[in-house]
C-alpha positions in Angstrom: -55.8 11.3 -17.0 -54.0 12.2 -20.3 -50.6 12.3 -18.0 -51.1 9.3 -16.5 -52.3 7.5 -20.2 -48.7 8.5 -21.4 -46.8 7.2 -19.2 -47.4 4.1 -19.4 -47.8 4.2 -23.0 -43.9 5.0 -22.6 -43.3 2.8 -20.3 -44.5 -0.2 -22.6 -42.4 1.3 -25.4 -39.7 1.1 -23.3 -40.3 -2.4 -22.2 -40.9 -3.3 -26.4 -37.3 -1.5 -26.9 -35.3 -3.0 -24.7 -36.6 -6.5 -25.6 -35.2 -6.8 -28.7 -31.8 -7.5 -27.9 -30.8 -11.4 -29.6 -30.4 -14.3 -26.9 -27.7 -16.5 -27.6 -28.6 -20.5 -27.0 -26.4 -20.2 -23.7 -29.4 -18.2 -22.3 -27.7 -14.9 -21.4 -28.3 -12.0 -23.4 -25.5 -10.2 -25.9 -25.2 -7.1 -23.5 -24.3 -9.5 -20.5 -20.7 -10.9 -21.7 -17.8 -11.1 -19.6 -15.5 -7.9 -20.3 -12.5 -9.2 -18.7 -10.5 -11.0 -20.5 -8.6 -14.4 -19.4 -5.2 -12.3 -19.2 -6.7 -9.5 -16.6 -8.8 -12.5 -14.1 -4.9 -14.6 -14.3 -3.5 -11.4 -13.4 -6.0 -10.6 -10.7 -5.9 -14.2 -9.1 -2.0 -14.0 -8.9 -2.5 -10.7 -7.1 -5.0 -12.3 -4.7 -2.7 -15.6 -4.5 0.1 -13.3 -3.5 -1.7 -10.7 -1.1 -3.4 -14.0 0.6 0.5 -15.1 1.3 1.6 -12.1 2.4 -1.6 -11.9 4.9 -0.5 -15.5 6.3 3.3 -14.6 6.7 4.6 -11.3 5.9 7.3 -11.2 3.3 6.2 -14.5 1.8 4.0 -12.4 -1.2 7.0 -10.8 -1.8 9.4 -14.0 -2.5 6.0 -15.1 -4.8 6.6 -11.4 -6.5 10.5 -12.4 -6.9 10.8 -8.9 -5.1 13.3 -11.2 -2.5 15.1 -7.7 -1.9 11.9 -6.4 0.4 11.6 -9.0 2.5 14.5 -7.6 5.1 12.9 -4.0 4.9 9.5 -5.5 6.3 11.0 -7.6 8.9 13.9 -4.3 10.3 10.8 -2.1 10.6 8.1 -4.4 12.2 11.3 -5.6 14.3 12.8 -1.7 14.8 9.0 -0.7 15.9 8.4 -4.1 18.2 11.6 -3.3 19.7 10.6 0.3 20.7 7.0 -1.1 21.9 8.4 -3.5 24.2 10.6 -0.8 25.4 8.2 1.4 26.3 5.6 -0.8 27.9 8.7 -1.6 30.7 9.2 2.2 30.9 5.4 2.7 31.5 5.0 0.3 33.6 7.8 1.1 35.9 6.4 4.6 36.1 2.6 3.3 36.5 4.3 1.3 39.6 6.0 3.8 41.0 2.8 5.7 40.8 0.9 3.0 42.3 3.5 2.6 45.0 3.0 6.5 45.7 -0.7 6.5 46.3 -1.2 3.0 48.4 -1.6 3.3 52.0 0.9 0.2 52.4 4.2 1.7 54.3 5.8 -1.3 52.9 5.6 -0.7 49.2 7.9 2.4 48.2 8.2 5.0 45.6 11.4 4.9 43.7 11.3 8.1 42.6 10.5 9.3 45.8 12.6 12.3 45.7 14.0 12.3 41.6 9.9 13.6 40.4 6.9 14.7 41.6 3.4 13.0 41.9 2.7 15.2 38.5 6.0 14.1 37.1 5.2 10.5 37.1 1.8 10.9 35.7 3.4 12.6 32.2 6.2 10.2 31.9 3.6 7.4 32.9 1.4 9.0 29.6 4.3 9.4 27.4 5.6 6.3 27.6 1.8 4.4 26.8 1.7 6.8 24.3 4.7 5.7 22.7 4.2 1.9 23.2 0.7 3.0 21.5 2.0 4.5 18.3 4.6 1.7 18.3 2.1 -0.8 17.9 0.0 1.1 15.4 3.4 1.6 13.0 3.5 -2.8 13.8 0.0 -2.6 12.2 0.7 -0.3 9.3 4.1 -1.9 8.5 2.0 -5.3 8.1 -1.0 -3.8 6.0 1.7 -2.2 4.1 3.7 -5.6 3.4 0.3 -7.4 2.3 -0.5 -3.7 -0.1 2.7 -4.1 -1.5 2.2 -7.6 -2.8 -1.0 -7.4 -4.4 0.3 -3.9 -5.9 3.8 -6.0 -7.3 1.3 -8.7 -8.7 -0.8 -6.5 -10.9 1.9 -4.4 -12.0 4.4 -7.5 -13.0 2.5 -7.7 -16.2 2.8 -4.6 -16.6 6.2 -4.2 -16.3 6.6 -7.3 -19.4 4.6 -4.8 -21.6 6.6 -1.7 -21.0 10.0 -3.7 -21.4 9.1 -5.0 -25.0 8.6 -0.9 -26.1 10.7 0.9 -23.7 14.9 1.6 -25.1 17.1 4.1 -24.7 20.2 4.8 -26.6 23.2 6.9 -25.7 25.1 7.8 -28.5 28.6 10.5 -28.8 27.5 12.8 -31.3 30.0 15.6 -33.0 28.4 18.5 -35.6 29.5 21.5 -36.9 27.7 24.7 -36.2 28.0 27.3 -39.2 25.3 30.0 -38.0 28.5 32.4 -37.6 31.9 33.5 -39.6 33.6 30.6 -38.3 32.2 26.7 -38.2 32.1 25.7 -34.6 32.3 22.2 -34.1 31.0 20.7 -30.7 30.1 17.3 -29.2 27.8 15.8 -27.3 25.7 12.9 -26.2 22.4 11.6 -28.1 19.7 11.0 -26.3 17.0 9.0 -27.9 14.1 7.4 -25.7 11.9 5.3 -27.7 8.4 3.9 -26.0 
């Protein structure tokens, strides 16, 4: 009884507590604000804006990025990787025909192949070859999710990129000194290095 009797005593403390907090006239309480400022949700909305493009037609996010210089190594690999599916989808399906032609009771059909590979011969090359087409396709897929990654990745880190600018120098200076540790001054020269961020 006394267990139970405290608990909710702490309970209703808690409740008195947490109550206290002031309530602006717009209704929401002090703790509630919006933590992002206007900078971060324009940021966030290109990124979106330029991912969305992408999505539609690959490449397009990165002419929105100004990153025009991607837009041919997207296109070579889906193209490099379409090429090599359509490829292998003749291969295996010359090979799944052949197979086909092998095990029909129709004299008229014919196996190719007849005497180049076996029955077991055509059935590997027949799985090879989907299994390339397969993984063709897949790198398709991947080279498109990476197109639309890259874009929304570009967007967020453009601001970024102002920021570090403004602080980020480097100066290369020719430097000559004079070492006199030993009997005889040693001169030397060099480069100066000096990275300021």
């Amino acid at each position: 009884m006394k267990k139970n009797l405290f608990l909710c005593i702490c309970v209703l403390m808690s409740f008195f507590a947490f109550s206290n907090h002031d309530i602006p006239k717009t209704g929401r309480p002090s703790f509630l604000k919006d933590t992002i400022d206007p900078e971060n949700r324009a940021a966030n909305r290109e990124a979106r804006k330029a991912m969305l493009f992408s999505a539609i037609v690959p490449g397009l996010g990165q002419a929105y990025n100004h990153k025009y210089w991607k837009i041919p190594l997207f296109y070579a690999a889906a193209g490099g990787l379409g090429y090599l599916a359509i490829q292998n989808n003749k291969e295996y399906k010359k090979y799944s025909t052949a197979l086909t032609n092998e095990y029909d009771d129709d004299p008229g059909t014919v196996n190719v192949y007849d005497g180049i590979y076996t029955t077991d011969g055509l059935v590997i090359l027949k799985r090879q070859y989907k299994r390339r087409r397969d993984l063709s396709l897949i790198g398709v897929g991947a080279v498109y999710l990476f197109n639309i990654i890259d874009a929304n990745v570009d967007a967020h880190m453009r601001k970024f990129d102002e920021k570090i600018n403004e602080k980020l120098s480097l100066s290369v200076r020719p430097t000559a000194n004079v070492l006199t540790t030993f009997d005889k001054p040693v001169y030397y020269s060099g480069i100066k290095l000096k990275l300021h961020f």
